[in-house]
N, C-alpha and C positions, 0 to 999 in steps of 0.2 A: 504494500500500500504506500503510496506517493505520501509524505509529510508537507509537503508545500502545495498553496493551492495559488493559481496567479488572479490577481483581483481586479488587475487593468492593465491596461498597456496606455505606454506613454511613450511616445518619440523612439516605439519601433523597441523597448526596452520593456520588459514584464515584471512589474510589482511584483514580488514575490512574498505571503508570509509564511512563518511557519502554521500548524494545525494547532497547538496551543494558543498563538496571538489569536487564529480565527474563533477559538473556543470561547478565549474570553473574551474577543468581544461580541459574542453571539450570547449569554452571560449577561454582560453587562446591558446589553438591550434588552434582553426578557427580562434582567431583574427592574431597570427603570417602568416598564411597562406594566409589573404584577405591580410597582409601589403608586402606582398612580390608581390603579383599578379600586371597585368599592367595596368588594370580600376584604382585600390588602387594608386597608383603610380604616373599615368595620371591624376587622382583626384588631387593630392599636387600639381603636374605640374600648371594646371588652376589654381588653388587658390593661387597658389606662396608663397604653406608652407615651406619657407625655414628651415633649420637645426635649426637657429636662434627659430623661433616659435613653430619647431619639439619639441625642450624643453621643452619649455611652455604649449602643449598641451602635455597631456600623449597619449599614442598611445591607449591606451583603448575609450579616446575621439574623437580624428581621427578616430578609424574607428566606430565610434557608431555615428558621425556625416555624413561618408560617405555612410554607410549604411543606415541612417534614409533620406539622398537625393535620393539616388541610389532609394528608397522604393516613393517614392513620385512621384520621375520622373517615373516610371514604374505604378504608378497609374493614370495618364493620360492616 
């Protein structure tokens, strides 16, 4: 399996990244997009994450917490 995927070309030259760069930033777009939705949102609601704790957790850990609940409850 290829580890590089090309993402454009430019003046006959091919962007190359690795499949890590592309993983995170594929990652970082799905995480921005869960933290805007209203489950995501509704989630801090109930648990009373205010701004105060928003700090303290990084938003990579909110949503890898709220996804690993969301994943459990749906396995009942």
């Amino acid at each position: 399996m290829n580890k590089f995927n090309v993402t454009s070309w430019n003046n006959n030259s091919a962007k190359v990244i690795t499949k890590n760069e592309s993983e995170s930033r594929m990652w970082d777009g799905l995480k921005q997009a869960i933290a805007v939705s209203s489950g995501f949102q509704r989630w801090q609601l109930e648990r009373k994450i205010n701004e105060g704790q928003q700090q303290n957790l990084s938003l990579d850990r909110q949503v890898s917490i709220y996804l690993r609940e969301t994943l459990e409850t749906l396995a009942y």
